[in-house]
LUMTI-335201 format. One line per 10 residues: number of its first residue (from 1); their letters; for each residue x, y, z of N, C-alpha, C. Coordinates in Angstrom, 2 decimals. Layout:
NUM	A	X,Y,Z,X,Y,Z,X,Y,Z; ...
REM end
This chain:
1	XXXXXXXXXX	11.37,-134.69,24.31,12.25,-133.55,24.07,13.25,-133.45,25.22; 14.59,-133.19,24.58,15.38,-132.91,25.84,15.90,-131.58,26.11; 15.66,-130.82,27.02,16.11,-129.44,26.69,17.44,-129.16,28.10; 18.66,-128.60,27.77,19.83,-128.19,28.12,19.81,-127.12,28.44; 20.19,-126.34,29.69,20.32,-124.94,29.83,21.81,-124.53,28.97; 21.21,-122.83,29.16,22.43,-122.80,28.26,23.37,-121.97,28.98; 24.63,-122.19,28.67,25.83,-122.05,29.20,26.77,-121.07,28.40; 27.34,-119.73,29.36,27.76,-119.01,28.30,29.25,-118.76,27.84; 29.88,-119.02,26.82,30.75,-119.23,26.65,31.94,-118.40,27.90; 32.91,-118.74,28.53,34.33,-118.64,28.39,33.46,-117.58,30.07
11	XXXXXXXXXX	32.31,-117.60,30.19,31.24,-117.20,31.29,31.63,-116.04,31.04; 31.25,-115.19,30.13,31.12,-113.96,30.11,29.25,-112.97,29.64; 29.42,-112.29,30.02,27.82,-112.14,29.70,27.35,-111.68,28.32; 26.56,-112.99,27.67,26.12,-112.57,26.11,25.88,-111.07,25.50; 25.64,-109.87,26.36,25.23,-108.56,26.00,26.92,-108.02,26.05; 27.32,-108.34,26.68,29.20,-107.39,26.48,30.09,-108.05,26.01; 29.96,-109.35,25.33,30.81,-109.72,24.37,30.87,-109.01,22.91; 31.97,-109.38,22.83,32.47,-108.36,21.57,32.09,-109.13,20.44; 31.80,-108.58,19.27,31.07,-109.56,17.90,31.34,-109.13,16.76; 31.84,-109.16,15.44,32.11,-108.53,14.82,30.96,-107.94,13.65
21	XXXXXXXXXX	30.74,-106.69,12.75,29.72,-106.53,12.41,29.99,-106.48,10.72; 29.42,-107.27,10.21,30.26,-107.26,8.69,28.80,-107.28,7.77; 29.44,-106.90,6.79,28.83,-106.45,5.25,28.19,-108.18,4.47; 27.41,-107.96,3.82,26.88,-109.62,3.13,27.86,-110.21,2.55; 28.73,-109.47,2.15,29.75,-110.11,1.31,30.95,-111.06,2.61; 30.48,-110.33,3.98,31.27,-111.21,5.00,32.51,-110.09,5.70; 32.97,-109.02,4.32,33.97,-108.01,5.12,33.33,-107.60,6.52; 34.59,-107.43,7.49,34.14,-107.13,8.52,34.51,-105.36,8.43; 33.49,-105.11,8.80,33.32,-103.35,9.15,33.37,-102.86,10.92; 33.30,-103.29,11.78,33.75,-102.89,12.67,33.59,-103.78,14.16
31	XXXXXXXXXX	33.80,-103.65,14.92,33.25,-104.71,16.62,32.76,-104.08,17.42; 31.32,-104.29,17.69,30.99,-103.52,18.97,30.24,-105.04,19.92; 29.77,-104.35,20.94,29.13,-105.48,22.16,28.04,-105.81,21.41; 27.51,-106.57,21.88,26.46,-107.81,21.47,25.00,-107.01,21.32; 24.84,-106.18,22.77,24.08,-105.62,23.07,23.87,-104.59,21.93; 24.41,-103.48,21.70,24.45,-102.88,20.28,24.17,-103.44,19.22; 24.94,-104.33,18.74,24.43,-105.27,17.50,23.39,-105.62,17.59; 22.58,-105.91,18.78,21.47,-106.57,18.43,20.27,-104.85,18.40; 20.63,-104.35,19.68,20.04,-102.94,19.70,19.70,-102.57,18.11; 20.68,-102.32,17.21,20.92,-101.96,16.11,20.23,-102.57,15.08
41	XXXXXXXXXX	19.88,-103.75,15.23,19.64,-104.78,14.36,20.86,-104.64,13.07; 22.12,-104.89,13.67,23.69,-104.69,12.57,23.60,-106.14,12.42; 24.13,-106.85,11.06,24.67,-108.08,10.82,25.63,-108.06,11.30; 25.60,-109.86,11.91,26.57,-110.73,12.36,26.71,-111.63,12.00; 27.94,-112.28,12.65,28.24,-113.69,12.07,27.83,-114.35,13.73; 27.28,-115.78,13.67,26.96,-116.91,14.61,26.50,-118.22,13.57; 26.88,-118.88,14.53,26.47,-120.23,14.26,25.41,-121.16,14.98; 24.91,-121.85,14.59,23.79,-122.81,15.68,23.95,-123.76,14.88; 23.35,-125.16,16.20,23.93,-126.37,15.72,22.66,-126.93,15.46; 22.18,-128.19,14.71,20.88,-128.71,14.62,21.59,-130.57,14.91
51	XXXXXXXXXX	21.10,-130.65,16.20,21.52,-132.10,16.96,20.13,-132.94,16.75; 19.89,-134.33,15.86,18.86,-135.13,16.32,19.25,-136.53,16.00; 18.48,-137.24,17.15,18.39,-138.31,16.88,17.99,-139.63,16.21; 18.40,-141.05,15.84,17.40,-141.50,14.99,16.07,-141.10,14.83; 15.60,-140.87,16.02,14.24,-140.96,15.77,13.64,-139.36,15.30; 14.17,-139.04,15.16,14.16,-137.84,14.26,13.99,-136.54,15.04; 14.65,-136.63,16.69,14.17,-135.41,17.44,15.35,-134.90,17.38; 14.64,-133.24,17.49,15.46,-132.13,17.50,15.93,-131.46,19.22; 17.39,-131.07,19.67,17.68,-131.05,20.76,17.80,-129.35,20.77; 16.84,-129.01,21.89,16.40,-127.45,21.79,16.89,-127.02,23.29
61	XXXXXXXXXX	16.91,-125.91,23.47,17.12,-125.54,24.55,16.26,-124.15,25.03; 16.01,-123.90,26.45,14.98,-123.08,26.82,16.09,-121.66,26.74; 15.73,-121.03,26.45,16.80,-119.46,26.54,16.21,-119.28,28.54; 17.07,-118.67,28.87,16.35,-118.25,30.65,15.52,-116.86,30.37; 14.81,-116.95,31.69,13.70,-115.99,31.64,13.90,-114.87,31.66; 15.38,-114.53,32.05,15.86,-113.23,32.32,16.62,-112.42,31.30; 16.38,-113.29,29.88,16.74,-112.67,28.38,16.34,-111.31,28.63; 16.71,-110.09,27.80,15.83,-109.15,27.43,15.48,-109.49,26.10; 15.42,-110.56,25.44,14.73,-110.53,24.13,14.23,-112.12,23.96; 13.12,-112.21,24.11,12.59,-113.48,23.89,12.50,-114.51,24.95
71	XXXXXXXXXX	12.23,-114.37,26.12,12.81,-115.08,27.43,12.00,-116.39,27.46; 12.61,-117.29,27.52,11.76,-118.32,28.12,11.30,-119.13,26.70; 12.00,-118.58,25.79,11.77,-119.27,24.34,12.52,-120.32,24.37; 12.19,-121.81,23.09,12.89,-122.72,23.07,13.04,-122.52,22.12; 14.63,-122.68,21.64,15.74,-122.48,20.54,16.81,-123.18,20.48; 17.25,-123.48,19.02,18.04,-124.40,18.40,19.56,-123.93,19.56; 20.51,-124.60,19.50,21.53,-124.14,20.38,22.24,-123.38,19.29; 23.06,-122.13,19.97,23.71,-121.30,19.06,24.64,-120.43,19.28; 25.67,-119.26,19.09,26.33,-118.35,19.58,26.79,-117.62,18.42; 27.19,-116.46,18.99,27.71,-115.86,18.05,29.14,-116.39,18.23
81	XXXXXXXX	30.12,-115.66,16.84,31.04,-116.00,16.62,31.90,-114.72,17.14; 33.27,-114.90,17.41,34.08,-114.27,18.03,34.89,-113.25,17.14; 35.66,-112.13,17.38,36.29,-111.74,16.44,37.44,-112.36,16.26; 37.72,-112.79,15.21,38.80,-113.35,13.84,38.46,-114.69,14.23; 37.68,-115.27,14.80,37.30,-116.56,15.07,36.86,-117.52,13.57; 37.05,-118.19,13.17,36.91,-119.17,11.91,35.56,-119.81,12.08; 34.63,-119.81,10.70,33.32,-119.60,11.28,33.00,-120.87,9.74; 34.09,-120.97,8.88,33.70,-121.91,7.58,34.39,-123.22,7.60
REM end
């Protein structure tokens, strides 16, 4: 297994980035911080990538210990998506 720390986009901190919060159908209904959305449990839009090799391994990465949600877990690589950011 190879595991990558993870690196946060554009180095801003995953809880005060802005995210947009939209309806199933995908309309977006409003933007708040990360932290809220997740507080909230509000839908979002993100993406994660699934990287493997011939031999059929999957490339995971450790979240750091200092998450407040899940610390020290190994997870697919991923982010949320940005507002008006192109996500299809």
């Amino acid at each position: 297994m190879i595991v990558l720390p993870r690196i946060l986009r554009r180095g801003a901190s995953s809880w005060n980035e802005q995210i947009e919060v939209v309806e199933i159908s995908g309309q977006v209904l409003d933007v708040r911080s990360a932290r809220v959305v997740h507080r909230m449990g509000l839908r979002h839009r993100g993406v994660v990538v699934f990287v493997c090799d011939r031999e059929g391994r999957f490339l995971l990465q450790r979240r750091s210990a200092k998450r407040d949600v899940y610390p020290s877990v190994m997870e697919v690589p991923g982010e949320h998506c940005m507002p008006n950011e192109t996500f299809r």
